[in-house]
C-alpha positions in Angstrom: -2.3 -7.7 24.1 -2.8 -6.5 20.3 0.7 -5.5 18.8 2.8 -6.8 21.6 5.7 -8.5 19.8 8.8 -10.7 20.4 10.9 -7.8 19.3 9.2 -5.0 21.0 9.8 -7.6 24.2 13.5 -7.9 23.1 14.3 -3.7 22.3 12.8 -3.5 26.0 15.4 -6.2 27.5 18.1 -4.3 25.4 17.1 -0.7 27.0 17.2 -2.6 30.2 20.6 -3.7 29.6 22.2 -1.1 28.4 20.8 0.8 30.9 22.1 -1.5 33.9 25.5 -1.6 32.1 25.4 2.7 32.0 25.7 2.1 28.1 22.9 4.2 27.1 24.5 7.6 26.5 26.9 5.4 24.3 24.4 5.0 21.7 22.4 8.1 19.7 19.5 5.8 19.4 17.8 2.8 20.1 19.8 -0.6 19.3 18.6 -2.1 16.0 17.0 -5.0 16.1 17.1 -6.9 12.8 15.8 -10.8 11.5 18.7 -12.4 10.7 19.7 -16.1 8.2 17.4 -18.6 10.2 21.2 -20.4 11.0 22.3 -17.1 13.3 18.6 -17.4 15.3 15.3 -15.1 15.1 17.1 -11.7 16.0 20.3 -9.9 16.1 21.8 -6.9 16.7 25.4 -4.7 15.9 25.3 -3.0 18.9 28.1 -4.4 20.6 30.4 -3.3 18.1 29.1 0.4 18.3 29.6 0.7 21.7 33.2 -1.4 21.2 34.1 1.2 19.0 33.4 3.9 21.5 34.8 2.4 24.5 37.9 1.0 22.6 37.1 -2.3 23.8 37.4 -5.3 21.9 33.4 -6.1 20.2 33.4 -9.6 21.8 33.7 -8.5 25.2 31.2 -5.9 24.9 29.1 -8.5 23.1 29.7 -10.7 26.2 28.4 -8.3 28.6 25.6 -7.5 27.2 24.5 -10.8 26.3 24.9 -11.8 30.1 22.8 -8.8 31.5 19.7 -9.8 29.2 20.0 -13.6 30.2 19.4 -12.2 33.5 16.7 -9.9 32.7 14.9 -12.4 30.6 12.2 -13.3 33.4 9.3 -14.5 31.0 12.2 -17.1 29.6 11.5 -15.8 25.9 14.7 -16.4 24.8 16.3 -19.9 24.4 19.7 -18.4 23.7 21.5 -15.4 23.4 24.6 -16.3 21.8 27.6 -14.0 20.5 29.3 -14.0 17.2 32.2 -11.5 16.8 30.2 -8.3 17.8 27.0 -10.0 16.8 24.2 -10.1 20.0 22.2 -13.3 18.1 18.6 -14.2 19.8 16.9 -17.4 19.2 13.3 -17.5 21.0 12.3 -20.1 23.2 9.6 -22.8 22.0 7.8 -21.7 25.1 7.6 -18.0 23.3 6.5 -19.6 20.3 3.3 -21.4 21.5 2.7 -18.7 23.5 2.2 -16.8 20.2 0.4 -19.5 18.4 -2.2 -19.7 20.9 -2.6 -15.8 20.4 -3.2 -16.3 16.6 -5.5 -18.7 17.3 -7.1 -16.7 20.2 -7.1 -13.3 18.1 -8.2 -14.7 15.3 -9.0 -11.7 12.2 -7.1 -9.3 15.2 -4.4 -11.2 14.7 -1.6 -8.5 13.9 -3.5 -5.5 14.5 -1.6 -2.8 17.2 -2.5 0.8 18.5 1.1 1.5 16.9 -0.6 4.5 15.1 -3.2 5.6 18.0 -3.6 9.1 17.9 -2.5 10.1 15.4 -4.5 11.4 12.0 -3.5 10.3 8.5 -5.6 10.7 4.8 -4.5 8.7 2.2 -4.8 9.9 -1.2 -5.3 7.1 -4.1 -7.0 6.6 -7.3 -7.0 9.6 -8.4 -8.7 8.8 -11.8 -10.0 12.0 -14.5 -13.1 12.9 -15.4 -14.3 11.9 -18.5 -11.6 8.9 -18.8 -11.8 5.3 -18.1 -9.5 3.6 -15.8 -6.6 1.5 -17.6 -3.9 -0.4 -16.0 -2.3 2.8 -15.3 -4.2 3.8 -12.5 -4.4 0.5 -11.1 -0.8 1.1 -9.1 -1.9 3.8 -7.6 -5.7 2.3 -6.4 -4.1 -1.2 -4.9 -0.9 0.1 -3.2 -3.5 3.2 -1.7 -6.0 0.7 -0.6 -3.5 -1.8 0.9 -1.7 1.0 3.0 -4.9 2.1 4.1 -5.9 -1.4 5.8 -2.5 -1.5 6.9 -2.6 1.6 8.7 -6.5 1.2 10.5 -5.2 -2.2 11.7 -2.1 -0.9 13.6 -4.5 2.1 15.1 -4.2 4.8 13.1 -7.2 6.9 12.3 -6.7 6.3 8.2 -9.4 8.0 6.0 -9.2 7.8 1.9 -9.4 10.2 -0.8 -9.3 10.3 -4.5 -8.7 14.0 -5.1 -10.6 12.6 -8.2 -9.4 14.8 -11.4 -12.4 17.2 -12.2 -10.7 20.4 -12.5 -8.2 21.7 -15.2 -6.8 22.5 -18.3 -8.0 19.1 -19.9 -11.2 20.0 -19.3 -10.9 22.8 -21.6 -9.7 20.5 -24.1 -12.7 18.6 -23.7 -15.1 21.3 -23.3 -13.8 22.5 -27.3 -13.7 18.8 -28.7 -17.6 18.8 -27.2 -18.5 21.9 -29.0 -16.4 21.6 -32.4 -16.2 17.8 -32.7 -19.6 16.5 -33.1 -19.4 15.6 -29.3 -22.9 15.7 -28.9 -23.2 13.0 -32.1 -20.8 10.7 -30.7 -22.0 10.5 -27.1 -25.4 9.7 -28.4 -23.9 7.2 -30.6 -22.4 5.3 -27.7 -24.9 6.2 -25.0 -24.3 2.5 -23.9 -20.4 4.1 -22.6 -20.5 7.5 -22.0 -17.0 7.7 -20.9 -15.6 5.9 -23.7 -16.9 8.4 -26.0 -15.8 11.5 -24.2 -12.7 9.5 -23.9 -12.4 9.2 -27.9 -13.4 12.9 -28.2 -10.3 13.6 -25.6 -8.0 11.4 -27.9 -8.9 13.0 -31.2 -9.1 16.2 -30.0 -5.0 16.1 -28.8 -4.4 14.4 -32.3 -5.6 17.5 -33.4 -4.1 20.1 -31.0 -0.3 18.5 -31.7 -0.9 19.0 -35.3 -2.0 23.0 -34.6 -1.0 24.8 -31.9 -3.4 27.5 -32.0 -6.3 25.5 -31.3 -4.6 24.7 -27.8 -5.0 27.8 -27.2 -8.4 27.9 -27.7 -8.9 25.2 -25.4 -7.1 26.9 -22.7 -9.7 29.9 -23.3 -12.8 27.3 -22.6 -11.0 26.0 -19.1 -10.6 29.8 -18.8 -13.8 30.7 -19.6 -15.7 27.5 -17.0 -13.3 28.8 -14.2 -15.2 32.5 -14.7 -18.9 31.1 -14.2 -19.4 30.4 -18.0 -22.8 29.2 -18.0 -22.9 26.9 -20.5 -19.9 25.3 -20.1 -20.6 24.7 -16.8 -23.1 22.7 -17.7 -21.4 20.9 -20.0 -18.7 20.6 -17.1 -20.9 19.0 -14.1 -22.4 16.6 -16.7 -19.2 14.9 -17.3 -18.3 15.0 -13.8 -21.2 13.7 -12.6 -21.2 10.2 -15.1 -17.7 10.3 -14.0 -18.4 9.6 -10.4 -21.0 7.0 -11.4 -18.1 5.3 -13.4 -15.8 5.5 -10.8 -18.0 3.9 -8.1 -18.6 0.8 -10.7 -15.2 0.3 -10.8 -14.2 0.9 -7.1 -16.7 -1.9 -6.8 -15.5 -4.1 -8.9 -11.5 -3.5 -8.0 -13.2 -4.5 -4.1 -11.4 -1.5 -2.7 -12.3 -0.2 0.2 -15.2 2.6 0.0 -13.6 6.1 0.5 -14.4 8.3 3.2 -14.3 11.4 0.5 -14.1 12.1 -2.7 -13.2 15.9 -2.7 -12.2 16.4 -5.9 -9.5 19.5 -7.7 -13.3 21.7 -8.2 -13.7 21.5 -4.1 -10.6 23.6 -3.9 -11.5 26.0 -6.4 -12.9 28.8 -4.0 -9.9 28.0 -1.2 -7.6 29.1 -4.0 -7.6 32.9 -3.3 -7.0 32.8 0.2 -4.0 30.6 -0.6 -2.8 34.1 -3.2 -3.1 35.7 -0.5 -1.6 34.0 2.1 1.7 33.7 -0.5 1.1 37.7 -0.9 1.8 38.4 2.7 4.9 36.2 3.0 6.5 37.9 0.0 6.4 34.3 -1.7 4.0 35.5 -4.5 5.7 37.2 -7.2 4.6 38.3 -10.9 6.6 36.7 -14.3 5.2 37.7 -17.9 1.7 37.6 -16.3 1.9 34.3 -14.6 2.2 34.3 -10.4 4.3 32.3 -9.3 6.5 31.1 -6.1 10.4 31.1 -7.5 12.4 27.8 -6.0 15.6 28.2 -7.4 17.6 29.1 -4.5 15.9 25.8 -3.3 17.2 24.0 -6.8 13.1 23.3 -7.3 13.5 25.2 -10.4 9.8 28.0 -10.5 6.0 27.1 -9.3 3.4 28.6 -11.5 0.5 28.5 -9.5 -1.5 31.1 -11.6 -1.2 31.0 -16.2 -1.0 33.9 -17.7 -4.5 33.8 -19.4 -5.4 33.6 -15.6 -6.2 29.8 -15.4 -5.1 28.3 -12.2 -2.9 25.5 -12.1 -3.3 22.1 -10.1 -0.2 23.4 -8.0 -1.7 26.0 -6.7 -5.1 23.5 -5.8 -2.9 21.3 -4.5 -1.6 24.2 -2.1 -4.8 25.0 -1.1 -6.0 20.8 -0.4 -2.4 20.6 1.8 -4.0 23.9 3.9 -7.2 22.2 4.1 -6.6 18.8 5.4 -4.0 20.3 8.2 -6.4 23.3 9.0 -10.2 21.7 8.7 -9.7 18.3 8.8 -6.8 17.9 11.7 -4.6 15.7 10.1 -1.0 14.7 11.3 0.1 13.4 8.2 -1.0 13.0 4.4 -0.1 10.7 2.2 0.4 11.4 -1.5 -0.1 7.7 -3.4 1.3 8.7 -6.8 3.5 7.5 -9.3 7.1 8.8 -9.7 6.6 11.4 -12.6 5.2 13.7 -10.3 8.4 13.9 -7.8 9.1 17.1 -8.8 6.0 18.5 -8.5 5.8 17.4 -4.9 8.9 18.7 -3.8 7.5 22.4 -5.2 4.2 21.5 -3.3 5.7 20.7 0.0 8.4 23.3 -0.1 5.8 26.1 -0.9 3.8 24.2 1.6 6.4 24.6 4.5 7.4 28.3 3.6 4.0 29.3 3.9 3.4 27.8 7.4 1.2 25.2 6.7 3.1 22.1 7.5 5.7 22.3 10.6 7.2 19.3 9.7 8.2 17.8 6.2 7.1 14.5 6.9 3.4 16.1 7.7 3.5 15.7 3.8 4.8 12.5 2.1 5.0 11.6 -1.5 4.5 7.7 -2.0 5.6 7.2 -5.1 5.9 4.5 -7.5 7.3 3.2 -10.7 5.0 3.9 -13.9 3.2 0.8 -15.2 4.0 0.7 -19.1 3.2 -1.5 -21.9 6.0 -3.9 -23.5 5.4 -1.7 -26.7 5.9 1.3 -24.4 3.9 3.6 -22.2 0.9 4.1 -21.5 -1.2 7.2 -22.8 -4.8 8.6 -22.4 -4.1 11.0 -25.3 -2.8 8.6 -27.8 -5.0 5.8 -26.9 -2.4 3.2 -25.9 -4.2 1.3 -23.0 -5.4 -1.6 -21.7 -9.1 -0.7 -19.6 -9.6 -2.0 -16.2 -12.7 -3.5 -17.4 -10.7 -5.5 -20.1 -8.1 -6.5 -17.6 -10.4 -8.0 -14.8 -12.7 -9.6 -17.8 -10.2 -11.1 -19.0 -8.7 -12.5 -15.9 -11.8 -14.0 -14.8 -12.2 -16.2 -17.9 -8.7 -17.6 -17.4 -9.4 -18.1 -13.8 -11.8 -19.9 -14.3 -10.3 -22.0 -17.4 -7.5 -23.2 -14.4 -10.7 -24.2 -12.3 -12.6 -26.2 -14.8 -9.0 -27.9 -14.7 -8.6 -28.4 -11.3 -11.9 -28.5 -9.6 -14.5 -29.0 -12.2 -17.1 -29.8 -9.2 -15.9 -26.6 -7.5 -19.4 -24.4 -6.7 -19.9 -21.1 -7.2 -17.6 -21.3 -10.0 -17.6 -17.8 -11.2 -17.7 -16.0 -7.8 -14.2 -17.7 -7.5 -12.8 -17.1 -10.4 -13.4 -13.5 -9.7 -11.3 -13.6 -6.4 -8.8 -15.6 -8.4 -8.5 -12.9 -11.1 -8.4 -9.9 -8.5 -6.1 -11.9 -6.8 -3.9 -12.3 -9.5 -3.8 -9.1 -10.8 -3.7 -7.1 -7.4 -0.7 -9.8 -6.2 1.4 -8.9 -9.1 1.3 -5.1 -8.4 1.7 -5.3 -5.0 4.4 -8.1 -4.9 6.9 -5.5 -6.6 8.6 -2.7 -4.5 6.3 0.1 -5.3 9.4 2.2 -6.5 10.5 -0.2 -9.2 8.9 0.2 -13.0 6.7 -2.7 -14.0 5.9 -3.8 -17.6 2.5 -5.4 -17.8 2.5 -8.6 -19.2 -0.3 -11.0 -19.6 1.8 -14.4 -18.5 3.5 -12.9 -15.4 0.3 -11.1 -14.4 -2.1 -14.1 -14.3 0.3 -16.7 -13.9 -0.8 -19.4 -11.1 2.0 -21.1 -9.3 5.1 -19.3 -7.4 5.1 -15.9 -5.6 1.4 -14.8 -7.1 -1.9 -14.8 -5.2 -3.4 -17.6 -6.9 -0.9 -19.5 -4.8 -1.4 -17.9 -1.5 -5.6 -18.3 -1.9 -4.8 -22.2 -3.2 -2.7 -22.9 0.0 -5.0 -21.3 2.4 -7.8 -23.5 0.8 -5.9 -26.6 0.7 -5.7 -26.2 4.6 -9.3 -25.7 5.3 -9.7 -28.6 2.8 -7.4 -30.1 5.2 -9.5 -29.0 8.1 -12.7 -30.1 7.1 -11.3 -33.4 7.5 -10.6 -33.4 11.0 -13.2 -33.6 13.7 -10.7 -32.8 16.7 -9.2 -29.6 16.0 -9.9 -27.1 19.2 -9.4 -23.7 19.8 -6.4 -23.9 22.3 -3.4 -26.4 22.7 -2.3 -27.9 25.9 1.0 -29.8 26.6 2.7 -28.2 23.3 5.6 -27.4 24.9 6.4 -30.5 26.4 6.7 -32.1 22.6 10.0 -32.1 20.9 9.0 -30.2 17.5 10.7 -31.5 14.0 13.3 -28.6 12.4 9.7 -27.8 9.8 7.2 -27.6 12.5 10.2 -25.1 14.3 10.3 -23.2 10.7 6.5 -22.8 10.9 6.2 -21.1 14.4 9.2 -18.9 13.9 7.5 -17.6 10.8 4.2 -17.1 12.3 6.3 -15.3 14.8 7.1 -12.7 12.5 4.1 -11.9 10.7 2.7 -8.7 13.2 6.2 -7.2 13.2 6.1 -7.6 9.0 3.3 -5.8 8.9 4.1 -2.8 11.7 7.3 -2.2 9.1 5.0 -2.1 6.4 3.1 0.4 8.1 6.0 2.6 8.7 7.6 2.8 5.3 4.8 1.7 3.0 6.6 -1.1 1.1 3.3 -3.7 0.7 5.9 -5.9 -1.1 7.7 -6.9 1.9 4.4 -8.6 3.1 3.9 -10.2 0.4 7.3 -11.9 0.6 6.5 -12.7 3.9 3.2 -14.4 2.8 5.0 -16.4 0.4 8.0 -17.5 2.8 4.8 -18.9 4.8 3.2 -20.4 2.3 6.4 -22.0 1.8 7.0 -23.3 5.3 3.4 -24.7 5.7 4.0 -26.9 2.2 7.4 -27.9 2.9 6.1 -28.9 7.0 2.9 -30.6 5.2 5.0 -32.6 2.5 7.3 -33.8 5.2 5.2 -34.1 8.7 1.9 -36.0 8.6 -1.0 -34.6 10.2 -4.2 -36.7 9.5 -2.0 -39.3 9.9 -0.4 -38.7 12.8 -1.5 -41.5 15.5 -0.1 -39.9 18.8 -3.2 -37.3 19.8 -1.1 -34.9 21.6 1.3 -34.4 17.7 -1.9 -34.5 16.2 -3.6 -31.8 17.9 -0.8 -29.7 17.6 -0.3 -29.7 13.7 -3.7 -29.3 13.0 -3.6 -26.1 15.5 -0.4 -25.4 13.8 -2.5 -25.2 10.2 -5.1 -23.5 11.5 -3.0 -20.9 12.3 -1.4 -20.5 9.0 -4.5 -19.9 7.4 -5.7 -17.6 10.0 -2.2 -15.6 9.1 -2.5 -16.2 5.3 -6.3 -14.9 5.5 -5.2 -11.5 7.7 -2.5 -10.8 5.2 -3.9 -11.2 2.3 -6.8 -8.9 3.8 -4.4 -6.1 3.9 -3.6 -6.8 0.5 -7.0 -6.1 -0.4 -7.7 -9.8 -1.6 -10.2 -12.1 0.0 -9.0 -16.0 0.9 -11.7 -18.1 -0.1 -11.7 -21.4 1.5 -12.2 -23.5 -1.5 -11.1 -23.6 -4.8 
């Protein structure tokens, strides 16, 4: 059955247990069931010595009981041992168990992994959320991988996951741009690079800032254009659904060429712009709403969240207050359960106010309806990166530049390879999603061309070369069939053991993943594989191998690696080509 897991099988026997033992009102919740060092076995849990501690009884005879009450309830014969250390429960599956799950990777195939964990329940990710009238740089590339991983991550354990890029086209900025267009020779310049509309508006948004920190009052007078497009202003209207619309045409090209998945909307900040009042108003009524020196706004300081502004006091609305209104509309019109918020760290703050406001106001019953994923800011090694002083590196210059390296490395090592350049392209995505993805989203990252695109260690380059060199394997081998028979009668090597127990592992990986959105820790899984498989294949032969039975095995053994390696890097949002 899809999702069913040695350690869902094991939490089950434990329940059983405890419950045979009248130990269950002992504990406030379920026992934890963790992966210990390989040395202690494939699972353990401390909750002996809770219960020891409860009972006043010494952890090893606890331990003791316990262990003997799931020995006894293990019917299937999953387990091999269950062995106790101190307080320590320590599980090491059988090799029965571990067949048994290598046939279903073989049998499941690309479903290998995938659950109904999240059945029923509703969740919209929000990613990518690039501006109007900017190019994508590095920064935004965070944001757009770790989105589009956790959404793949959370269709294949059941969830009903939809996207959206709450795209930027709504704002204060667009008032600065709106003034650059009309007092900068906007027109001039966008004809001048017609060839890259959005870099030019870009430039214009860059020089106009330049300008605006040098004079403040002409700030002001791009606050009065955004003010004057939110009344209906006719011509800057105009001006204002040109630049969205080459915008969206940008932002599909480099959805595209990022090979993220398509989103199911793109409602951007303007689609909330007539759901605003009705969010005044529902504030009003609660007594929430409250006037400051013209501005409206929700005061938080009893809740330490310091004051929302939702409304300026030249009467320009604020992306608070349109955030307000998109958490209203996704609980009320679309029926989610749960939204989550793929940003980077700098706006904490402004996600507390949203989700505080949020719950006051009765629109989410449950904080955790609402979650902010955030992540460390992507920066520069001269510092960070900045749309208004021009410090980037473009998406389009990243990926370029990745491909021509790629494909330097396979000149080197398969100059006969076909399809040269298709590869290289996987390669470079590969390499550059890997490396964002490979960090714990939390951490700060400094982009760096050598760590970025380098080829051998934990990177993707490496995961897609060993998947390839075990179809390279494969196509070798003219015996290799689709299920194994008398595996568990052969006495495995400690590396063929290390193997099975890791393929073991990979649908529970990826069920935590699911649950608190950390795409690094399948990545270190993935590697930890990839590891295994080489170290097995350096030391076990497999073409080799004269005895048929051994032979049949390792080559199902491979094929199930790859089959693993493939699925997870799917998730990842990179494809595993078979030759490279």
């Amino acid at each position: 059955m899809l999702g069913e897991t040695s350690k869902i099988y094991l939490e089950h026997l434990m329940a059983q247990a405890l419950s045979q033992l009248k130990l269950t009102s002992q504990l406030d919740h379920s026992p934890d069931i963790s992966v210990p060092e390989s040395r202690f076995g494939d699972y353990a849990t401390n909750a002996a010595m809770i219960l020891a501690k409860k009972l006043k009884l010494p952890p090893p005879q606890v331990a003791e009981k316990i262990a003997e009450a799931v020995r006894q309830l293990d019917a299937e014969g999953v387990l091999a041992e269950v062995s106790v250390a101190g307080g320590f429960l320590n599980f090491r599956l059988s090799q029965e168990a571990l067949v048994k799950n290598l046939n279903k990777v073989l049998d499941q195939g690309d479903l290998y992994g995938c659950s109904m964990f999240g059945q029923g329940k509703h969740v919209v990710v929000e990613y990518f959320q690039n501006n109007v009238a900017k190019p994508p740089h590095v920064g935004h590339l965070r944001s757009a991988v770790i989105g589009d991983s956790l959404l793949r991550i959370l269709r294949s354990q059941g969830y009903k996951a939809v996207s959206d890029t709450h795209i930027g086209d709504w704002g204060t900025q667009f008032g600065i741009l709106i003034w650059a267009y009309k007092n900068l020779n906007g027109e001039k310049i966008v004809a001048k690079h017609s060839s890259d509309y959005i870099a030019a508006l870009n430039q214009l948004y860059v020089e106009a800032n330049v300008k605006i920190e040098a004079d403040e009052k002409l700030r002001e007078a791009a606050k009065q254009e955004f003010a004057k497009l939110e009344k209906g202003d006719a011509a800057n209207r105009e001006l204002w659904q040109k630049f969205v619309r080459l915008s969206l045409e940008d932002f599909e090209h480099y959805r595209q060429w990022l090979d993220v998945l398509p989103f199911d909307h793109n409602l951007g900040e303007s689609f909330y712009e007539d759901k605003m009042p009705a969010v005044l108003d529902d504030l009003k009524k609660k007594n929430l709403l409250t006037e400051s020196q013209g501005a409206q706004i929700v005061d938080l300081q009893g809740q330490k969240l310091g004051v929302a502004v939702l409304v300026k006091s030249d009467g320009a609305t604020t992306y608070l207050l349109r955030d307000l209104a998109t958490v209203k509309y996704r609980v009320g019109d679309m029926g989610i359960s749960r939204a989550l918020y793929v940003v980077d760290n700098r706006q904490s703050h402004h996600f507390e106010q949203v989700f505080e406001i949020s719950k006051l106001a009765g629109y989410v019953t449950d904080q955790q309806m609402v979650e902010h994923v955030d992540f460390g800011f992507m920066s520069l090694p001269e510092g960070a990166i900045s749309t208004r002083k021009g410090t980037t590196i473009s998406l389009h210059n990243l990926i370029s530049e990745a491909q021509k390296r790629a494909v330097n490395i396979i000149n080197d090592k398969n100059p006969e390879l076909d399809n040269k350049e298709a590869v290289a392209k996987l390669v470079a995505l590969a390499a550059i999603k890997y490396f964002d993805l490979s960090h714990n989203r939390k951490t700060e990252i400094v982009f760096a061309w050598d760590k970025a695109l380098s080829f051998e260690g934990n990177t993707g380059p490496y995961l897609q070369y060993t998947h390839a060199r075990i179809h390279g394997i494969l196509r070798k081998a003219t015996d290799n069939k689709q299920q194994i028979t008398g595996a568990n009668a052969l006495s495995f090597t400690p590396n063929e053991l290390s193997v099975l127990r890791k393929l073991n592992q990979y649908s529970e990986v990826v069920q935590q993943v699911a649950q608190d959105f950390l795409p690094n820790q399948l990545c270190n899984y993935l590697f930890e594989l990839s590891q295994a498989f080489n170290t097995f294949y350096e030391a076990v032969p497999v073409l080799q191998e004269k005895d048929e039975q051994f032979r049949a095995f390792r080559l199902h053994l491979i094929t199930a690696v790859a089959q693993v390696i493939k699925n997870g890097l799917y998730l990842l949002g990179i494809e595993a080509p078979e030759e490279m």
